[in-house]
N, C-alpha and C positions, 0 to 999 in steps of 0.2 A: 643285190640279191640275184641269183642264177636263179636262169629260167627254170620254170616247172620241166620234168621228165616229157619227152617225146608223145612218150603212149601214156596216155592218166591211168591202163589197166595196170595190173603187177604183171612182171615178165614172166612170159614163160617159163616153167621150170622143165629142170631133166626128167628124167624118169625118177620115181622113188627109189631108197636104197633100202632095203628091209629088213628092220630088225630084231635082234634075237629076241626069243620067248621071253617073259616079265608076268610073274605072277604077281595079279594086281592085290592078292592078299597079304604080302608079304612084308615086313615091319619098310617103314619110310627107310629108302637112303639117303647118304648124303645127298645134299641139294648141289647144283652145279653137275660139272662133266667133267668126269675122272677117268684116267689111262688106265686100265683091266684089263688083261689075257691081253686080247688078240684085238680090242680096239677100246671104244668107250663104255663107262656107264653116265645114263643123263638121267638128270631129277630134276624138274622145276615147278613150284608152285604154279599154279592159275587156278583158283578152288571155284570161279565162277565161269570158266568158260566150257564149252562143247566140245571142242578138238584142241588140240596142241600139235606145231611139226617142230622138228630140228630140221634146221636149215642149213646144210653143210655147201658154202659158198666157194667155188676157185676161184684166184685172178687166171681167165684164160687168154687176155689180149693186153701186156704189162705196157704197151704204149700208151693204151688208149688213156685219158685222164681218168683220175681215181672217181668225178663225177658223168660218167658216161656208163650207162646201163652194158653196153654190149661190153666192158670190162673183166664181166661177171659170169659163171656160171651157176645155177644155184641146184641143189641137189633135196630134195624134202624127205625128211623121216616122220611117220604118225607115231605116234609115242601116244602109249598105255594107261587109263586112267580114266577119271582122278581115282586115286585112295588118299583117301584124306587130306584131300584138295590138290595130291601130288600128280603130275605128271611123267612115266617112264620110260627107259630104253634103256637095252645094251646094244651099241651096233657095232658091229664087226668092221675093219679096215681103218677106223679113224686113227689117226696118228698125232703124235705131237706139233704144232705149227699149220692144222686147220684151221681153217676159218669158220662161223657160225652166229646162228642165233634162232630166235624162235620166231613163230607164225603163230598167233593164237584166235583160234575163233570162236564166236561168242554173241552173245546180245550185246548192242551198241543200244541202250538207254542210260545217257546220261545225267536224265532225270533221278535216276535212283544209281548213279554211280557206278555206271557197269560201260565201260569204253573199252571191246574188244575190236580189232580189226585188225584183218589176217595181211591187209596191204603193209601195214609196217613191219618191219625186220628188227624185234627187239634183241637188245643186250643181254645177257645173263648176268643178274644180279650178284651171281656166286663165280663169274669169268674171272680167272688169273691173271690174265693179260688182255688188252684191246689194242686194236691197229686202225688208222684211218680216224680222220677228222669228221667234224661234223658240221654239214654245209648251208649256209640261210638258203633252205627250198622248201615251199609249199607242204611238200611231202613230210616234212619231218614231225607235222604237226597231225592231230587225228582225224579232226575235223575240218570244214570248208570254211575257210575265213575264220574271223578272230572269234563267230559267237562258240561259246562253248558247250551249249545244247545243238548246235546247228548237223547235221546230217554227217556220217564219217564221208571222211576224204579218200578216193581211190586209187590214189597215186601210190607207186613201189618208193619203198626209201629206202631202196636196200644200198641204192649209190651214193648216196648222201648221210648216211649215221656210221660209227665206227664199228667194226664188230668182235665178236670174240673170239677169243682164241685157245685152244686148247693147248695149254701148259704142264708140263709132267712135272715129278715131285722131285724138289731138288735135291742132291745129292750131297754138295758139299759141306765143310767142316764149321760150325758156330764157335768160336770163342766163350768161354765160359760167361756170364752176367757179370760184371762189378759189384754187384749190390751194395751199392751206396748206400750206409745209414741218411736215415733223413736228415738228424744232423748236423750231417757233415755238405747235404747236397746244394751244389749251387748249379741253378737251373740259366741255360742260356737257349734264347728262342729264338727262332733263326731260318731262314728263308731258305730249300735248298739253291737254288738259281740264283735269289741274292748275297746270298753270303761271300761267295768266291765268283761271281762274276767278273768283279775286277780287279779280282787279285792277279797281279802279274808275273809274280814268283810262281804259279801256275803253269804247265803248259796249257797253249787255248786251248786243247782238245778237251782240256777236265773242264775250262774253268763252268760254273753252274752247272755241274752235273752231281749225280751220289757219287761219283768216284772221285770228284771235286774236294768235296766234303770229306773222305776218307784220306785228302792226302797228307803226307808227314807237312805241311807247311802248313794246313791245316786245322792240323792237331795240335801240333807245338805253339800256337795261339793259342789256342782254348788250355790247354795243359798251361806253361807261361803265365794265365790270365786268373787260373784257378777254378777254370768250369771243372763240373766233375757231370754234369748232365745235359745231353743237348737235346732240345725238343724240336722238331722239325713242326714248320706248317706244314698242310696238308700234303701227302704224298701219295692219296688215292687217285686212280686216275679222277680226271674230273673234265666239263665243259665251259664256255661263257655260259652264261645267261642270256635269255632270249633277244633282250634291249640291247645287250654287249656285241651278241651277235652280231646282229644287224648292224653295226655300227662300224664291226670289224676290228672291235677290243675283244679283251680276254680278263678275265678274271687272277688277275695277279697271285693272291692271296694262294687260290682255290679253293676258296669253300662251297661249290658246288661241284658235288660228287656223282662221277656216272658209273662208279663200278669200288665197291667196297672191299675188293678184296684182290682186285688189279693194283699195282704200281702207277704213276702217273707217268708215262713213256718221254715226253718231252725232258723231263729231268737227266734222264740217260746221256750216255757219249752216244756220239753219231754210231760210231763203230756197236755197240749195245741195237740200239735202235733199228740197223741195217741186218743186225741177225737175229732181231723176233723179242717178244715177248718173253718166252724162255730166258735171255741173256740180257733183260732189262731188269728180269725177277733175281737174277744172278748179282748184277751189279749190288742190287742193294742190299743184297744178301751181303756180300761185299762189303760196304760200307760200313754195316752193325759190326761185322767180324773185325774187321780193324780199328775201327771206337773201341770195340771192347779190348782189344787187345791194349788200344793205349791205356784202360782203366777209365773210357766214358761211357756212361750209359747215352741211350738213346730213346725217347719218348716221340710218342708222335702225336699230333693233332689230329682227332678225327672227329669228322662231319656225322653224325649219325643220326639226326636231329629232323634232317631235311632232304631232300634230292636235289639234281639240274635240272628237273623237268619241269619245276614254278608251276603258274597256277594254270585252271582247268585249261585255259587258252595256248598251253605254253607246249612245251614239246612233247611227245610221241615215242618214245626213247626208250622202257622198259619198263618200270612197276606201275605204268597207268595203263599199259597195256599189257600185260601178266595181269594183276587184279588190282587194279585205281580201289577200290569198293574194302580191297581186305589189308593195302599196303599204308594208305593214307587216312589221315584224321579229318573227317568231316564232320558237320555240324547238328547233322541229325532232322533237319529240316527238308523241304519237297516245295521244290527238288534240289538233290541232292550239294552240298556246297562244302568245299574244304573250308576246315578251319586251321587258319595261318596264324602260328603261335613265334613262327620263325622270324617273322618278317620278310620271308622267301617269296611265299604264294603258294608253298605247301607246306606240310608238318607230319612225318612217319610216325603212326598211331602205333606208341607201346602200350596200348592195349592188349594188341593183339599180340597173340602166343608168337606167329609167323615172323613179326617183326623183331621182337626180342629174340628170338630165336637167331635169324639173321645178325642183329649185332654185335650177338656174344660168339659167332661160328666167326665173325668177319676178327673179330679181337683174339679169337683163339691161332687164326690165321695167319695174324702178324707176329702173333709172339710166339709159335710153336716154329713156323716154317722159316720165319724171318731173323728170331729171335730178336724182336726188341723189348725194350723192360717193362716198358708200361704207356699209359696213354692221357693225354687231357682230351676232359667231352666239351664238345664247343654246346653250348644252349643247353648245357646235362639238365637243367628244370623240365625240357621236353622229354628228355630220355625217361623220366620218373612223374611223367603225370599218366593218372587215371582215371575214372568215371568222375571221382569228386575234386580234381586238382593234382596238385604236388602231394604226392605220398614218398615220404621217405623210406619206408616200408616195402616198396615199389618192386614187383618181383624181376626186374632188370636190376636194381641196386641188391637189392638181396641177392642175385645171382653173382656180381661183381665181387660180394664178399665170400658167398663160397666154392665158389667156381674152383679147382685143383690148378688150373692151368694160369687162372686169372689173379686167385688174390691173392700170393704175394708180390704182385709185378706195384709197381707205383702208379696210383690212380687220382688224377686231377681233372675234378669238375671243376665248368666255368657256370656258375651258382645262380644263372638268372635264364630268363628267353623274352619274348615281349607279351608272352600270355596273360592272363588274368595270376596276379599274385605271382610276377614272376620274377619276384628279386628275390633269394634265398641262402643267400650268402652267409656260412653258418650250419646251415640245416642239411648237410651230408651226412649219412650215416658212414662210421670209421671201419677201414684204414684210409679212407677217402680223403685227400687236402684237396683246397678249396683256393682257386683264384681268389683276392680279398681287395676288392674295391674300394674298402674303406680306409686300408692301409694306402695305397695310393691317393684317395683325395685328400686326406689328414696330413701326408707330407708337403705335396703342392702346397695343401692348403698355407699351411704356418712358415714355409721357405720361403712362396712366391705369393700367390694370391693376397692374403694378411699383408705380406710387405710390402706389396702395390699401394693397398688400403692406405697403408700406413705412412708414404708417401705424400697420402692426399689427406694425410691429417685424419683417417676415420679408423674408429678400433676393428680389430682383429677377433680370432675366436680364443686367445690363452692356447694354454700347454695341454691341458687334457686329455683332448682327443691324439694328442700325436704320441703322449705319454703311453696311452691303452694301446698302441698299435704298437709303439716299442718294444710294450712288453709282450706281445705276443697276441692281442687279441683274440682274452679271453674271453669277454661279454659275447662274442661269435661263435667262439671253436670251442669255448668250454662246456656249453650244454650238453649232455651225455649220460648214458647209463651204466657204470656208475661216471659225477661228473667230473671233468677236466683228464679224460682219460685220452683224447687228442693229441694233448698238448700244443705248443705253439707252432709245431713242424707245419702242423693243418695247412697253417697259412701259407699261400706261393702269394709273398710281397712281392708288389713291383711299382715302380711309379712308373712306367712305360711298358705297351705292348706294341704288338706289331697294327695295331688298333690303335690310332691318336698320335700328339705330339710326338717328335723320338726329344729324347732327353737335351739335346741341343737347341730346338724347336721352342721347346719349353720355357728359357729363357730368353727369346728373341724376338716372342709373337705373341700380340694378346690377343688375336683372332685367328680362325682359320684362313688358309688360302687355297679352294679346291676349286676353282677355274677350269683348272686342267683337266679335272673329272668328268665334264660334259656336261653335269648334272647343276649346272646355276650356281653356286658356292653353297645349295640349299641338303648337301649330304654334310656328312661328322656332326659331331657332336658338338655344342658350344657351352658346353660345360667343361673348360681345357684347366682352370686354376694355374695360368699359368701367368709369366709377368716379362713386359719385352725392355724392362729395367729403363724406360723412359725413350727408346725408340723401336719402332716397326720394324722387325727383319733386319735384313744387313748393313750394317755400318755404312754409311755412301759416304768415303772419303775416298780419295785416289790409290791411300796404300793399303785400304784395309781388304781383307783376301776375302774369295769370292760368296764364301757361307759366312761374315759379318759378325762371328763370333769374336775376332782378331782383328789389328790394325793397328798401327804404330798411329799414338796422340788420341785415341777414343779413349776416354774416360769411361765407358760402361763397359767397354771388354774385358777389363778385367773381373769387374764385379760378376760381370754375366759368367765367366771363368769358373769362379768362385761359385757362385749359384748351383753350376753344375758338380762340381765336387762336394756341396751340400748335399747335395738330392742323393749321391750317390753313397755318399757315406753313411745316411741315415739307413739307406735300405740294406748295407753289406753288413751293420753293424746294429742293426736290430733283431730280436728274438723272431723266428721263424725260417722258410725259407723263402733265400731272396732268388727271383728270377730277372734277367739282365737282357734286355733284349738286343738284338745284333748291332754291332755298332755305336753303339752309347758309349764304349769304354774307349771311342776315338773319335766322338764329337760327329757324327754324323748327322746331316741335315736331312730334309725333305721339303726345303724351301715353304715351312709352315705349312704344308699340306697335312690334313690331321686324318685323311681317309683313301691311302692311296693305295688302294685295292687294284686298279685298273693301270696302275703306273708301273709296266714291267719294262724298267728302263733305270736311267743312271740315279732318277729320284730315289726309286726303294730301293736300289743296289748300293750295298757294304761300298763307303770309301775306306781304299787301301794306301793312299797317295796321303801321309801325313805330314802333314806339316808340323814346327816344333810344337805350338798347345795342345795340338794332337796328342804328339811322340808324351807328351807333360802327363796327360790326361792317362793317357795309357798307363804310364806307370804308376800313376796312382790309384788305377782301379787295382793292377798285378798288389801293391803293397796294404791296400785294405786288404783286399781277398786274405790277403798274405796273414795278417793280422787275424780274422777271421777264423784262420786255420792253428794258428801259434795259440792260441788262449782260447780255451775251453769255456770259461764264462760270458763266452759270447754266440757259444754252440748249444745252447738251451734247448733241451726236448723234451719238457716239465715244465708246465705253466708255475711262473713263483707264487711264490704264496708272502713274502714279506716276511716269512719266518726264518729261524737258523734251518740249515739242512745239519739235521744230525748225522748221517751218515758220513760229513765231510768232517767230523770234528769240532764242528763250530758252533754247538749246542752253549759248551762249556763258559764259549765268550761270549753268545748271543749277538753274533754277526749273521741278521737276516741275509738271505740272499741277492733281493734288489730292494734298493731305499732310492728314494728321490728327495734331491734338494735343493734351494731356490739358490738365487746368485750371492747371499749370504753366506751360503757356508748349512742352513740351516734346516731341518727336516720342512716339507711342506706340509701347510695345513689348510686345513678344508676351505677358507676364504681364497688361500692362492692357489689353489687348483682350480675354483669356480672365477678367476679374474680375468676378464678378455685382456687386460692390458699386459698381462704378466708373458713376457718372452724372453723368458733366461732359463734355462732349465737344466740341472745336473741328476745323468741317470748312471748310480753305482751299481756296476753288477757283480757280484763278491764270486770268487772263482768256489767250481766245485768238490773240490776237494783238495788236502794240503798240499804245497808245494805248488801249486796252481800261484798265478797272477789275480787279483780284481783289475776290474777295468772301468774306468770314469768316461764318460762321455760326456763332453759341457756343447750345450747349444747356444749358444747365441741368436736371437731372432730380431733386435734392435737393429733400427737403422744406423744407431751412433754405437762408438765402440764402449764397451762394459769392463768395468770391475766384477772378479768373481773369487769366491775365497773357497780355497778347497776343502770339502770337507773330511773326515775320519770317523771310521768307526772300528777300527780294527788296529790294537796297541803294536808296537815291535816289539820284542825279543827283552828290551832293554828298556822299555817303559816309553820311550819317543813316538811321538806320531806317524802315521804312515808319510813314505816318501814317494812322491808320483814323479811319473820319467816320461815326460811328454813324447807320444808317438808318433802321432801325425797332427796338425792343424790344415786346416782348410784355406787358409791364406796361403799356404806354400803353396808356386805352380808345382812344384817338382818334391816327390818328399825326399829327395836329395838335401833341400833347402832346407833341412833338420841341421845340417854344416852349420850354418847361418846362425844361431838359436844362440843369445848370449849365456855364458856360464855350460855348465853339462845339459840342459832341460831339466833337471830337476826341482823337484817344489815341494815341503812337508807341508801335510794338512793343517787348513791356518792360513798359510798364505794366501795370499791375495796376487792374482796375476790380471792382467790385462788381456782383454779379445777384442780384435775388428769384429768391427759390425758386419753383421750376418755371417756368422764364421759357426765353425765347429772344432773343436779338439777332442781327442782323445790321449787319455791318460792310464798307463799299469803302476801298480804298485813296485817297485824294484825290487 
C-alpha cells in the first residue's frame, strides 16, 4: 500500500473558472459533459447534496509519478442547482482530451446514507473515456478506517483514482447491423485480451486488444467455425476490487464497473491508449465496424446490476459520493445499510427513476455511438426488482421492450442474482432470451455426472430432462401471453461459460482446483456435474502432453475425447440457441480451475498452439456447425408441438415434427420416459418444409456399446422405408473418419446398427 498524501488537507486549487449562465428552470440535460459551441455543457445528478464543482484537472509536471499530488493542477467550477436533483454548467474553453471530475458537498450522515465529501475527486458516471489507475491509498476511501459510520476522511484523491475525460462525438463510418435471425444465431463468448493474446499469427501490437479482435485472422476463425455472434465480456471500463487491490490482482473477467459508458482502455493498442480516450473510443468503434462488415454481430456483457465501489467500507469513487442514498439499494433500516443482492457488497436500486434512467442512456450509448447489436445482463433479476421482488413488469424491462433505439437489438438476461427468489430462469418478458442453466446441468448431467454414477454401479436420472432441453425448453420459455410465443431461440444453451469448467476441464476433473485464486480452494461452485472418467487432471505418463487430455497408451483419452464431442454435439444440435464459449472448439484448459476471474494470464488465455486432437476437435465443432446450418430442422424457432406442420405439406401423411424413440425402434411411452435406467434415446426432427432433410440424432448414454434400430415415420416415393445417411458419429476423432464407415453409411429404417458406448450419431434422410 502507498503512503497516505503528504498534506491529509485537499490541495489547493487555482483560481475558479466561470461559467456560462444555466437557467436552473429549464428541462434536465443530458447527464455527463458534452462538446457545445465554444466549450462544454455538464449535467450530473447529486439530488442530496449542497454544492457541486467541476473539477477541470491538468498534468502540469508529466515527470513527476502519476501518484504525487504536485503532478496536478486543479481548476474548480460551481455548477447550478439542483433542478430536480440535477447539477449544471456551460463553461466556456473546455476542449476535447480534458481531464475532470466532480467535488460534491454535502451532509456526511452515514447513518441515513448520505456520504458526501468534497476531498474526493469523483468519476462522472456518464464519462466517455477515463485515464489513470487507481492506487491502494487511504484516500480513495470516504471515511477513516474500515468502520463505515466512522467520521469522512480528509485526504485529496485526486492522485490516486482515474479521472474523466472529455470525449467528442465520433465521426466515423458504422457498417450496417447483420441482423442475424435468431435461428440462425450462434453465440460465441469471448474474453477481449484472452481470445488473441496468444495468437501468434497476430502482430504483438494487436495481440488482446479490440483491434486484435477485429483482425482478418481473427475473423476467419470465428467465420471457418460458424460463429455468426460474438459476445464480449465486459468492455466497460472497470477496477479490482478492494481485496484484489490490495493484493495487487486485478479482476480478469471485469465485472466490476467504474464508468458505464467509458471503454475499458487497457483493451486498447498501446498506440490508442497513448493518444487518449477519444482514440480508444475509436478503436472499438473499429472493431464492431469490421465484425460487421464480416457479417458478425457483436453483443456485449454488461455489469449493470452493481458498481467497483463494494460495500459501505469499500471505495470513494463516484455514485457513493454523487448520491450513495439515491444510486444504491439499501435496506431501509437505521442506520442506514445496503442491501447486497449481487453478492458484490453493493446492488444499484432500479427502483429509482435516476438509475434506470442511467442504464437505458449507458445501452443507448453503445448501440447508437458504438453500434453494437445488443447486450446480455449479468444478474438481470437485479435489473427488474422492485418494492415486492422480481417484477417482470419492471419498468427497466418494459423500457427494454419499447425503447426505438433498444428493442430490436438482441437482449440476453442472465435469469438469476443471489437475492431473495432469485433464480428466474424463464420469467423474461419477450423478445428477451435467457441464459438457461437447466440446459446446461441436464446435459453434464446424462454425459458425465450419470456416467460417473453408473460406473460405480448407482442409477442415473433417465432421458427426460435432457429430452425437454433438446426440445427447446418449453416448461421455461413457453410460458407467455399468448403461450409459446418465445419459442425455443429464448434459450442461450450452453454447457460452458466463462464461469466454471471450460469444456475440456469438464472431463478431466471431478473437483475444482482454485489454489491459485488466493482465496482457499473455498470460491466456485462445487456443483461442476462433471466426470474425470476415472482419473484427476492430467494423464501422468511421460508422453502424455501437458493438458492430460492426450497421450499415446492412456486408455481414458480417448474416451475423455469422446466425452468432449458429446457435450458438444448435444448443445450444436439442439433446438435453441447454442453459445460456445472461447476455446472449447480446441480443447482448452484452465488446469481445473472452475473460477478464474483473477487469472489474467496463460490459464484464461485462448490456446492457439494445437496440437493434432486439437487440430481433430476443431474440425468437428466447423462440421456440426456446418450441419447446423445445411438442415433447417435443426434451426427450430417454434416450439414443436408433436404435431404435422401443415404448412410444410405433411398434414396429408401425418409426419409430426418431432417424435422420440427408445433404442428399439419404438415410439416412447410414459414408463420409459419416467425410468432412471433408460439411456438410449433417439430424437427425430422431421424437416420443415418439402425438400428439406429430417434429421435422427441417436444418444447413446450406456457404458457398454448398444444396439439401436432405426426408426420411420415417413414412406418414400416408392413405398420403402426411409433411408438414413449417417453424418457424423461421435467416435470418429476427425469427421474425415466418415472414409472409414463400412458400405456408403447408409441404413433403412428397421435396421439395426451398433454404437460405442457413450457415443452419439447423427442421421438425414437421403
Amino acid at each position: 500500500m502507498h503512503a497516505p498524501s503528504p498534506d491529509p488537507s485537499p490541495a489547493p486549487a487555482a483560481p475558479p473558472v466561470a461559467p456560462g449562465p444555466v437557467d436552473r428552470h429549464a428541462p434536465v440535460p443530458p447527464l455527463g459533459v458534452h462538446v457545445v459551441g465554444d466549450g462544454v455543457d455538464v449535467a450530473v445528478l447529486a439530488s442530496h447534496a449542497s454544492a457541486v464543482e467541476l473539477c477541470l484537472v491538468d498534468v502540469v509536471d508529466a515527470a513527476r509519478p502519476a501518484h504525487d499530488p504536485a503532478r496536478y493542477r486543479e481548476r474548480r467550477v460551481p455548477l447550478a442547482g439542483p433542478a430536480f436533483g440535477v447539477w449544471r454548467a456551460h463553461v466556456p474553453g473546455v476542449r476535447p482530451g480534458q481531464r475532470y471530475g466532480f467535488r460534491v458537498h454535502g451532509p456526511w450522515e452515514p447513518a441515513a446514507g448520505l456520504r458526501h465529501n468534497p476531498a474526493k475527486l469523483l468519476v462522472d458516471p456518464y464519462a466517455r473515456g477515463l485515464v489513470g489507475e487507481l492506487v491502494d491509498d487511504p484516500a480513495i476511501r470516504g471515511q477513516v478506517g474500515d468502520d463505515p459510520y466512522g467520521p469522512p476522511d480528509a485526504r485529496d484523491s485526486l492522485p490516486f483514482v482515474p479521472h474523466s475525460v472529455v470525449v467528442a462525438e465520433p465521426t466515423g463510418p458504422l457498417a450496417p447491423r447483420p441482423r442475424v435471425p435468431w435461428r440462425d444465431t450462434v453465440i460465441y463468448e469471448a474474453h477481449v485480451r484472452g481470445l488473441t493474446q496468444r495468437l501468434e499469427a497476430l502482430p504483438e501490437h494487436l495481440r488482446g486488444t479490440y483491434a486484435g479482435v477485429a483482425h482478418p485472422v481473427t475473423v476467419e476463425h470465428l467465420r471457418s467455425l460458424g460463429v455468426t455472434t460474438l459476445e464480449l465480456l465486459p468492455v466497460h471500463a472497470n477496477v479490482p476490487e478492494p481485496h484484489l487491490l490490495a493484493s495487487g490482482r486485478t479482476n480478469y473477467w471485469g465485472y466490476s464497473t467504474l464508468g458505464f459508458f467509458a471503454p475499458h482502455a487497457a483493451y486498447a493498442t498501446r498506440a490508442a491508449q497513448e493518444a487518449g480516450p477519444g482514440a480508444v473510443l475509436d478503436e472499438v468503434r473499429g472493431m464492431v465496424h469490421l465484425l460487421h462488415e464480416a457479417g458478425i454481430e457483436v453483443l456485449l456483457d454488461v455489469v449493470h446490476n452493481h458498481t467497483c465501489e463494494g460495500g459501505a467500507d469499500g471505495y470513494h469513487l463516484s455514485w457513493r459520493g454523487l448520491d450513495n442514498a439515491g444510486y444504491y439499494l439499501h435496506d431501509g433500516a437505521t442506520p442506514a445499510r445496503l442491501a447486497d443482492v449481487t453478492g458484490t457488497g453493493n446492488s444499484l436500486d432500479f427502483r429509482r427513476p435516476a438509475v434506470v434512467r442511467a442504464a437505458l442512456d449507458s445501452l443507448r450509448h453503445w448501440a447508437q455511438v458504438v453500434g453494437v447489436d445488443g447486450f446480455r445482463f449479468d444478474l438481470a433479476v437485479t435489473l427488474g426488482r422492485g418494492s415486492s421482488g422480481f417484477d417482470p413488469d419492471h419498468p427497466f424491462l418494459v423500457a427494454l421492450q419499447t425503447d426505438p433505439v433498444l428493442c430490436g437489438l438482441k437482449l440476453v438476461a442472465e435469469p438469476w442474482d443471489v437475492g431473495p427468489g432469485g433464480w428466474r430462469t424463464g420469467q423474461f418478458p419477450p423478445p428477451m432470451a435467457e441464459w438457461n442453466d437447466r440446459f446446461r446441468d441436464a446435459v453434464r448431467q446424462f454425459w458425465l455426472a450419470d456416467a460417473r454414477e453408473a460406473s460405480h454401479g448407482r442409477p442415473g436420472h433417465g432421458v427426460r430432462d435432457l429430452a425437454t432441453r433438446l426440445a427447446g425448453s418449453a416448461d421455461l420459455f413457453g410460458h407467455s401471453d399468448p403461450p409459446l410465443v418465445r419459442g425455443p431461440v429464448a434459450s442461450v444453451s450452453y454447457v460452458t461459460a466463462h464461469d466454471g469448467f471450460t469444456l475440456a476441464d469438464l472431463v478431466a476433473y471431478d473437483h475444482k482446483h482454485n489454489l491459485a485464486n488466493g482465496e482457499g480452494n473455498r470460491d466456485g461452485t462445487d456443483d461442476n456435474r462433471s466426470w474425470n472418467h476415472g482419473l484427476e487432471g492430467p494423464v501422468a505418463t511421460p508422453d502424455a502432453t501437458a493438458d492430460g487430455i492426450d497421450g499415446l497408451g492412456v486408455e481414458i483419452a480417448p474416451l475423455r475425447r469422446r466425452s468432449i464431442r458429446n457435450l458438444l454435439a448435444t448443445l450444436l444440435l439442439a433446438a435453441g440457441t447454442p453459445m460456445i464459449t472461447a476455446g472449447d472448439e480446441m480443447g482448452r484448459t484452465q488446469r481445473g480451475n472452475n473460477n478464474a476471474y483473477v487469472q489474467d494470464d496463460e490459464t484464461s488465455w485462448v490456446s492457439w498452439d494445437l496440437a493434432p486432437w486439437r487440430k481433430d476437435l476443431l474440425a468437428t465443432a466447423r462440421h456440426l456447425l456446418a450441419l447446423r446450418r445445411e438442415h433447417p430442422a435443426l434451426r427450430a424457432d417454434a416450439f414443436f408441438t408433436g404435431r404435422p406442420r401443415p404448412a410444410a405439406g405433411d398434414a396429408a401423411v401425418g409426419v409430426p415434427d418431432l417424435v422420440w424413440f427408445d433404442a428399439d425402434g419404438e415410439l416412447l411411452d410414459h414408463a420409459t420416459w419416467h425410468d432412471p435406467a433408460v439411456r438410449t434415446l433417439q430424437m427425430l426432427r422431421t424437416a420443415p418444409s418439402p425438400g428439406d432433410a429430417d434429421v435422427l440424432v441417436v444418444l447413446a448414454g450406456s457404458l457398454d456399446p448398444v444396439d439401436v434400430t432405426l426408426p420411420g415415420v415417413r414412406a418414400t416415393a416408392g413405398g420403402g422405408p426411409e433411408v438414413w445417411e449417417l453424418v457424423w458419429d461421435s467416435d470418429w476423432e476427425h469427421p474425415g473418419d466418415r472414409a472409414h464407415v463400412d458400405g456408403d453409411g447408409t441404413a433403412r429404417a428397421g435396421d439395426v446398427v451398433g454404437l460405442e458406448a457413450l457415443s452419439l450419431r447423427v442421421y438425414v434422410t437421403r
